[in-house]
Structure formats: C-alpha cells, structure tokens
N, C-alpha and C positions, 0 to 999 in steps of 0.2 A: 338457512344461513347459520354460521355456526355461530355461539354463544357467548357473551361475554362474561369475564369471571368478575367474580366480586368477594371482596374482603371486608368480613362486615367487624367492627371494632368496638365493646362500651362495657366497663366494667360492672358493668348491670347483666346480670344471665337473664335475668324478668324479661328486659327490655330486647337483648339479643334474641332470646327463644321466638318471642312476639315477633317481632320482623320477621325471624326465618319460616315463621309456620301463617303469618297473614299473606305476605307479598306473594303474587305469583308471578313469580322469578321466571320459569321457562316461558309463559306467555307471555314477557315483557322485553323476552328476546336475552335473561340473565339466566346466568348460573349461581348459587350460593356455593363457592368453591373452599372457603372456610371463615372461622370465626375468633377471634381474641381475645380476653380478657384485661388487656392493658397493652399500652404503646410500644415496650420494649418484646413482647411475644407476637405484635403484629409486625415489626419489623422485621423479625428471624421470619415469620412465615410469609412475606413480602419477598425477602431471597429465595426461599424455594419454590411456591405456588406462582410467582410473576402475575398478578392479578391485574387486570384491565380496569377495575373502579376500587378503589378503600372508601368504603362508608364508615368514620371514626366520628364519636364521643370527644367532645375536648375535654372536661375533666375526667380526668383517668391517673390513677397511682402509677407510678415510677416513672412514666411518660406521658404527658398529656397528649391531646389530638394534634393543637398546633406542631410540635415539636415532633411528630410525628408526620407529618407532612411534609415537613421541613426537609426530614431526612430519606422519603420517599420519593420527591423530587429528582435527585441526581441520580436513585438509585433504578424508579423508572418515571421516565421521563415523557411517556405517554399515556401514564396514568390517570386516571380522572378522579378528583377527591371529591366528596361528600361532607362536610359536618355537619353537626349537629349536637344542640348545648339547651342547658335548661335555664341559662345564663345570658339574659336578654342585653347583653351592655357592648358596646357600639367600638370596645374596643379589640372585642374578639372580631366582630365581623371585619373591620376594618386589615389584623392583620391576617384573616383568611384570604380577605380579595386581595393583600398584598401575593400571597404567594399562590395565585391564580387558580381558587378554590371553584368549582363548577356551582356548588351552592352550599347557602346556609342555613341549616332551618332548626328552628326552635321548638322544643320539647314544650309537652310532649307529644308524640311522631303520631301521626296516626296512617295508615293505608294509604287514604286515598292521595295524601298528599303525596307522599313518598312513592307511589307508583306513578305520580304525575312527573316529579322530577328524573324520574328512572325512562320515560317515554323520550325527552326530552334529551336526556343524555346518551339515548339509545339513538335518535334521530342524527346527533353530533356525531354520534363513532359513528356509525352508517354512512354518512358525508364523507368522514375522512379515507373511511375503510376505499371506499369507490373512486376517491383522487390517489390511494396506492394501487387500484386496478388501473388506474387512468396511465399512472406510469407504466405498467404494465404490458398497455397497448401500445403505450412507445415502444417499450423493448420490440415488442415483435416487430413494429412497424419498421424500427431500427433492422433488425434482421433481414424483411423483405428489404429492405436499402443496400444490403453489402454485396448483392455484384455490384451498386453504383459506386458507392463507396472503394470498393478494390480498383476499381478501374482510375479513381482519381489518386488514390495514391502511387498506383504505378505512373499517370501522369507525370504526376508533383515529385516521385523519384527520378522519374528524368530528366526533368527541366532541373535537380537541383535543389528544391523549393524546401526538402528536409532535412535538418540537420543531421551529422552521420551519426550522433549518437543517440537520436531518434528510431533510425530505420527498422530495428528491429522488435522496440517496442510497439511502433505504429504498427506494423506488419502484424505481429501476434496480434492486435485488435480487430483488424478483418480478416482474424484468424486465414492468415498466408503465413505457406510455411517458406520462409526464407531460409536457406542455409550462406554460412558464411563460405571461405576459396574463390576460385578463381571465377568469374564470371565477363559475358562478355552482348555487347546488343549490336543487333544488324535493324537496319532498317530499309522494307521492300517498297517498293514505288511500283505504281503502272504506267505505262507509255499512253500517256494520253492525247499526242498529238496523231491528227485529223480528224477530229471525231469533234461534236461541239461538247459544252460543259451543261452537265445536269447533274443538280446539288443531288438530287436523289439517285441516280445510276451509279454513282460517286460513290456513297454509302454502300450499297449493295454492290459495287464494285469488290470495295475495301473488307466486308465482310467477307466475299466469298476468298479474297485473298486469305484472310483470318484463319477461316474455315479450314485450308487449304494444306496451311503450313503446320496446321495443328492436325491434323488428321496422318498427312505423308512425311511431316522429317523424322528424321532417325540421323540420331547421333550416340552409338552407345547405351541406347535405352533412355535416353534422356529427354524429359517433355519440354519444348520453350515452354516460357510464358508471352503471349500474344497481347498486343493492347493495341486498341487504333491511337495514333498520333501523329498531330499532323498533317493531316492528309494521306499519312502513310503506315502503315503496320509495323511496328517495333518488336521486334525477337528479343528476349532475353533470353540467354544462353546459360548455364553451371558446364563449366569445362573439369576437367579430369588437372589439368595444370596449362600453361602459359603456354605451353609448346602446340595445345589441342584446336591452336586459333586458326590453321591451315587444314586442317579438319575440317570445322565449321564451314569456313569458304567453298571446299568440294561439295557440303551438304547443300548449303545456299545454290549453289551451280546448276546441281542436277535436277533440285524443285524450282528454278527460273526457267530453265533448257523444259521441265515437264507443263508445264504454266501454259505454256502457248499449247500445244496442242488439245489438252484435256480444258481450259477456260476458255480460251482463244484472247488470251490478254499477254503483253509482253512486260514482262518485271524486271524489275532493277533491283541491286541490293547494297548496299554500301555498310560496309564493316568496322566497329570502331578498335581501339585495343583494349585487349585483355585488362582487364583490370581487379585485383587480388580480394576484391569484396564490393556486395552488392550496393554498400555507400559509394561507391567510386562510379557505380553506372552512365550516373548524369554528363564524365568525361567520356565514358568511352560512347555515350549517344553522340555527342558534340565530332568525337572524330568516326563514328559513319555518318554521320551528314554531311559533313564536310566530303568523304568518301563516297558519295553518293552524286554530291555537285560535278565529280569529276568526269563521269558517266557523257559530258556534254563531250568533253577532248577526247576519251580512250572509243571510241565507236562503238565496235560491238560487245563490249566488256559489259557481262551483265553484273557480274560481281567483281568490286571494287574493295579493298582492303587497305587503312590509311597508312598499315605501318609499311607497307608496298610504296604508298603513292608518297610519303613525306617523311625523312628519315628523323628518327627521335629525339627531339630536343633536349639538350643539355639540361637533364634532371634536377631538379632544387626541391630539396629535402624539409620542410619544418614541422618543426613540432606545433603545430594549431591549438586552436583555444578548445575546440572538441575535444584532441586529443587529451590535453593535461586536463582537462573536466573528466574524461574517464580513468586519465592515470589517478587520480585523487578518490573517486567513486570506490574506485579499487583498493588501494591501499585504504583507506578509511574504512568502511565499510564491506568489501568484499569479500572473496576468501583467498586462499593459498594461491588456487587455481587460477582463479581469476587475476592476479598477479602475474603469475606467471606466465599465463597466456600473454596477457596485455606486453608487456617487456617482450616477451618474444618475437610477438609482432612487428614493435617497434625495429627492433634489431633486423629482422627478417625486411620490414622495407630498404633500412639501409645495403644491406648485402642485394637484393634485386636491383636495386637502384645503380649500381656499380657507381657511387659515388666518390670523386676525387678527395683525397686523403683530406684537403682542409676543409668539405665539405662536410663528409661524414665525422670530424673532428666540432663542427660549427651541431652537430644534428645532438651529437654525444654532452654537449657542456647542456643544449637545451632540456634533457631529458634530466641531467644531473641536477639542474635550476631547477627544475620541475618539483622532484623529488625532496632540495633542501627547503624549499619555501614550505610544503607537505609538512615536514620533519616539526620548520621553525613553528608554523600554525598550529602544530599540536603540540607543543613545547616537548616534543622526543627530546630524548637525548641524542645531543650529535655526534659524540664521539663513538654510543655505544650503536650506533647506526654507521654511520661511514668511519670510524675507527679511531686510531689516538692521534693526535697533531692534526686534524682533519680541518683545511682552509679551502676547501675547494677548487685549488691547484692542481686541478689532475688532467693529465691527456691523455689521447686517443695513444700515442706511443708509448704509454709506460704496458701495454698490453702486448702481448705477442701474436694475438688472432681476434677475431669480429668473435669467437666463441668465446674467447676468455675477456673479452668483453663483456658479449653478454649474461654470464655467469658472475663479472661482480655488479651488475647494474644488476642484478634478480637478486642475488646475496644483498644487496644495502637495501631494495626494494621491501622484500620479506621479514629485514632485520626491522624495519618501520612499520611496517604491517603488524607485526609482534609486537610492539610497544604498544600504538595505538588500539589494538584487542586488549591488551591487557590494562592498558586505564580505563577504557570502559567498563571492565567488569570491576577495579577496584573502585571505581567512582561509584557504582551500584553499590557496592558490598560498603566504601566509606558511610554514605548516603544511610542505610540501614542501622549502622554503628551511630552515627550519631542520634539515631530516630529511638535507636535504644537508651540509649544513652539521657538522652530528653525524660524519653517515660520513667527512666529510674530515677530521675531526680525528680517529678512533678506526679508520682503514681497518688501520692495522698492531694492533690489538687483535683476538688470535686467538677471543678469546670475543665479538663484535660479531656482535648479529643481532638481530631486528626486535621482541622482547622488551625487550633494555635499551634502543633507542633507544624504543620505546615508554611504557617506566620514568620516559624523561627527558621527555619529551611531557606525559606524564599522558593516553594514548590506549590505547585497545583496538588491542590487534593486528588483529582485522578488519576493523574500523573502518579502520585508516590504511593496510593492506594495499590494500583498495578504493580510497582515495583518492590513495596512491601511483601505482597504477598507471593509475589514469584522468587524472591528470595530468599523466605521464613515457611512459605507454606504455610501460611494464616494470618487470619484478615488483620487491623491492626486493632480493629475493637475486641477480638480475643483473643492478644497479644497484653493489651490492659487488662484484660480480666483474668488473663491467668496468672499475671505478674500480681496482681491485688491480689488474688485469692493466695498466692506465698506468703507473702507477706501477712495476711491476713492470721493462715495459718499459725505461722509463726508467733506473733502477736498470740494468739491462743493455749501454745502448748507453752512456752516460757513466760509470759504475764499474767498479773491478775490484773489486767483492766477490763472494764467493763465493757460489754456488747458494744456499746454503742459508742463508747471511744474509740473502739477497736475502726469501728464502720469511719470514724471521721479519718483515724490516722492511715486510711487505705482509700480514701478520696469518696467515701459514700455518705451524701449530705444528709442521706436519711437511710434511718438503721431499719425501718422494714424491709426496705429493697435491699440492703444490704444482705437480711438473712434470706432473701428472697435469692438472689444471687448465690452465696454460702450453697445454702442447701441445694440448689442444682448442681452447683462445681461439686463437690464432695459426696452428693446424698445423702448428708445429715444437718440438723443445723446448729448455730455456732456451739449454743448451752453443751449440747450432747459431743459433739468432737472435741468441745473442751475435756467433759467428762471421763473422753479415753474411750470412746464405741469409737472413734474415727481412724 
C-alpha cells in the first residue's frame, strides 16, 4: 500500500533529527517526506510537497504551531495534524481540538509514544482511503448500469419527461452520442390477434423485432436507435433534412413486407413528423402513435405516416421558458458562436413554420423582450445595445426580409454579449485594483492578510485567492511581501532609521523575521544592503 507523507515541523534540529532517525516511518506505513525549522518554511513546503500528516511544534519563531494549522487547513484539507508542546496549559490543547487536531502530545516525545499515535492515524487514513475505493466501486458498478441507464433515458425522451435544455447534457452522460438536425421516430407493433397473450413470448417477440431492424435497415448509412417501448419498438431516425421523411416510410415498408416471411410475424409502423431536433422527439412519438391507431381503418396499410393521415395544424410559434433560459446562458456566458447559432435557430423555426405575418410579428417582440430584460439584468447599456432613441417600438415591418431580420436580432444579440464579457473581465480586473489598492494603504499593518482585505471586499478568501492570482500571476502573500520588501528597500537606501523601525514601518512586528524575510528577498541582509553590497 503506498505511503503516507509526512511534514515533520520544530524549531529544535536536536529534536527533529531524533524523530527522523528513532521512528520507523516505512514500517508504520510513513514516509518522512520533509522537515522545517519554523511555521512560515513549513507552509512554503506544505504547497509544494502536499503532505498527508504535519507533525508541528507549537512554539516556533515567526509562526507558531497553532497558526500554522490554521493556515494548513484550507490549504489542505485532508490533512492530519499532529502537535506537540512542552507547554502543558489547557489552552493550547483546547484551541488544537478547536481546529480539529488528530492529537496532542506533550514533550518530551519519546518513540513509543509517537509511533503509537502514527498506528492509529495510519488505521484512520486506511478507513477513509477504502471508503474513496468504495466510491470507486460505484463508479464501475455505475458503468455496468449504462445500457440500463441509456435505455431510460431514451424512454423518458419520449414520453417528454426531459427538459429540452437538458437533452443534451443528459445524453453526454451515458455517453450517447446525440447529434442535433432533423430527426424523426416510427414506432413497429406486431399483429398480435389470434394467438393468446404470454408476457414472456411478448418480450422475446419485441426483441427479435429490435434485433431486426437494427441488423437490416439502411437509410443512407444511417443506424436508428432502437428502444422497446410500450409494448412496441421505437425507431429513431437522423434525417438528411424534412423532405427525407418519405424515404424513411419506403424503408419502414420493405422491413414490414420482409418481417413476415423471414420471423413469421406481421408488423405495423406508424410514423411521426419530422421534427428539427432530437428535444422535439417526444411530439413526433405522440404523432406515430396516433399514426399507428390508424392501422385499425386503412386495412392493409402496414406503414402509416401522420402527416398523410392529418393535415398540419395551424402552427403557434412561442418562445418557452427553456428557450429564453438558453438565450440568457448564451448571451451571458457563452461564446460568439453559441449566440449566433442559438438566434439562428430561432429565426430558422420561424421561416419552417411558415407563420402568418402577425404571428411571426407576436414570435419577434418575444425574442426582443427576451433580449431587453437580458440587457436590463445586466445593467448593459441600452442604447449602445439596440441603438439611440431605443423604446422597444420595433416591428417585424420595418424589415425587408426574415434575413434582415435575422441579422439585426444577432447584431443587438452580439452587441449584449460584448458588454456583458467585457464587465466581467473589468469586474475581475476592478476587483484586483482595489485589492491593491487595500495593500498600499495597510502594507505597514502587521496583522494584514487575505482575511481582512477580504472582510473589506465582502469576498470569500477562495474565491479572491483564485482570482488574485490568475490575474497578477502571484499568490497574494507574495504580492505583500514584495510590496514590503520596496518599501522596505527604500526605507534603507534614503533613511537612517534603524533596523528595526524600518521592520515596524513595513508591517513586521518582529525585526528577526523581518531580516529573516530581507535576506531571502535580496540575499543580503538589511545592515549590508544598507552598506551598498546590495
């Protein structure tokens, strides 16, 4: 079993050497992965090494144990601490168990003890490690599940049951590859009168229907997807375009007409319409079923097609709450493309729809509401979005075509999308200016760290930690430190104050650490860089 790492911390070498050459670390299931001399060097080696236990000292110069915990916490958060003090008072231990310390033990250390708590902590990660295999076993257990899984969501796609701005997400998760265009679903039935009913022949009926249609159709190179449902086998189709739905029917025809002789079963097939994406499926199931009921009046008609049997109802066009959730997704968030698709679309149903002029006038003000409300929620500017005088008084006639339509609804779409990108990045970039702005006024406050400026923010320390440094390219604790160390500088080459004012007016409560700090930034320290070596 592989090892755990361990960070051993105490500003005693005596004491750290002893540990590392008594304990036996790989027999107890440890690694000794490094060592510190103080709180502010275990935390730098805390971000590199990611160690699995810190054994810390709490008294320790520039950082004690506590405060070093403190900040190992959020930094890793499945860490297991250790202390230990030679400091028997009740209010150390008290605020270790606050910040949920695995143990604490009083100096001085000797072996046996400390390999007894190393067995002990070894036994706890062992536990947990086996409950992240335990998920594990789901995962696969999940994978043996996704034929069943695939089969219920093609279900639950045809009854309907998925939201349209779902479908595609769901789909990538039992990894189906859906494509968007024209799609269309037939559903095959068997003739099941004179024969009696057995639930199980029934199944094994339906499968080899399944079997069937997935082995012999041919449309173009194009595979259905097969699902039992219902009692009956549901085709989905990907069509070539709207025109390819009279195709599909011959296809259906000739594997009904083949069905009897090669199974000895007589099939049915009822056709729904096309419809321009695979969210739309669950209507075009609804009208071949209905296409399929038909089958009792047309006699020998094995294949039935609804747009044959019921001519198309007077179209009504809205823009749905799915829909304006993804015009928003897009423009907000999105890209170019994604805009521009989506509008296209839009537009595109209107023109297939052949919708009566005050219809498609009724579809155009929804899309435009869509967009201002968009606009108003992000506090865009509206004019520099839909233009000068801009009251939302616009109609479908001040347009000379459904294409110069759709070119100024992706023009005001884009011009909103542009804004709203662009105050998210100033909002970033404001965000950082003030964060600077903070440090330069509070760099000589020896309590400044990413907590109070955060206090003044009204941010989450992770939050602005991450965004800190993806904007600066450095973390924000040496973003202070090198803003002090200027300062610092400075203070040196133009002042005679002394060392240790120098450490107060640069926010360091204590002037060892101060030149402790110094002389890593520079490689010298203060005395000497004053002197002109620097």
């Amino acid at each position: 079993m592989e090892e755990y790492r361990v960070l051993l911390v105490d500003d005693e070498e005596e004491i750290r050497e002893g540990i590392r050459w008594k304990i036996d670390w790989a027999g107890l299931g440890f690694s000794l992965a490094g060592t510190a001399g103080n709180g502010v060097d275990a935390l730098e080696l805390c971000e590199q090494l990611r160690p699995d236990v810190v054994l810390t000292d709490i008294k320790m110069p520039y950082m004690d144990g506590l405060e070093l915990c403190r900040r190992v916490k959020p930094l890793l958060p499945a860490a297991k601490l250790v202390v230990f003090s030679g400091f028997d008072e009740f209010e150390y231990a008290r605020q270790a168990i606050g910040m949920n310390v695995f143990e604490y033990i009083l100096k001085p250390i000797n072996a046996p003890e400390l390999s007894g708590v190393l067995v002990r902590l070894r036994e706890q990660m062992d536990q947990e490690r086996l409950e992240r295999r335990d998920i594990e076993a789901l995962r696969r257990r999940y994978d043996e599940s996704l034929p069943i899984l695939r089969e219920l969501f093609y279900t639950r796609l045809l009854d309907g049951r998925i939201p349209a701005d779902q479908v595609f997400d769901r789909a990538a998760r039992y990894e189906i590859e859906l494509a968007g265009g024209w799609w269309a679903a037939a559903l095959v039935l068997a003739d099941v009168s004179g024969r009696s009913s057995d639930t199980g022949r029934d199944e094994l009926v339906l499968l080899s229907i399944q079997s069937f249609f997935q082995r012999r159709f041919s449309l173009g190179g194009k595979a259905p997807r097969t699902v039992l449902y219902n009692d009956m086998v549901a085709l989905l189709v990907q069509l070539d375009g709207e025109g390819q739905i009279y195709d599909l029917t011959e296809e259906l025809g000739r594997l009904c007409r083949l069905a009897a002789p090669l199974l000895g079963i007589t099939l049915f097939a009822g056709v729904g319409r096309p419809c321009p994406g695979p969210e739309q499926l669950h209507e075009s199931v609804e009208g071949a079923a209905t296409a399929a009921d038909y089958r009792v009046l047309m006699g020998a008609e094995q294949v039935l097609y609804i747009g044959d049997l019921e001519p198309r109802r007077a179209a009504v066009l809205t823009l749905d709450e799915a829909d304006q959730r993804a015009l928003g997704a897009a423009v907000k968030l999105g890209s170019r493309e994604e805009v521009a698709t989506l509008v296209r679309r839009q537009v595109e149903r209107v023109r297939e729809a052949q919708l009566p002029l005050p219809q498609c006038h009724m579809f155009f003000l929804e899309m435009l509401t869509a967009l201002t409300r968009l606009a108003r929620t992000g506090e865009a500017d509206m004019e520099a979005v839909f233009g000068p005088n801009f009251t939302g008084m616009v109609s479908i006639t001040d347009f000379r075509s459904l294409e110069e339509l759709e070119g100024w609804l992706l023009d005001r779409a884009l011009r909103l999308w542009e804004q709203l990108s662009r105050q998210r990045s100033d909002s970033a970039w404001k965000t950082v200016e003030q964060a600077k702005g903070f440090v330069a006024e509070h760099y000589a406050d020896s309590d400044l760290n990413v907590e109070m400026l955060c206090g003044h923010l009204h941010l989450s320390p992770a939050y602005f930690s991450t965004l800190f440094k993806r904007e600066t390219q450095k973390s924000f604790t040496a973003y202070v430190t090198d803003l002090r160390m200027e300062h610092a500088a400075r203070l040196l080459r133009e002042t005679d104050e002394k060392t240790y004012r120098v450490a107060e007016l640069t926010g360091y409560a204590d002037p060892n650490y101060f030149s402790f700090v110094f002389k890593r930034h520079f490689g010298l320290p203060p005395s000497k860089f004053r002197a002109g070596q620097g």
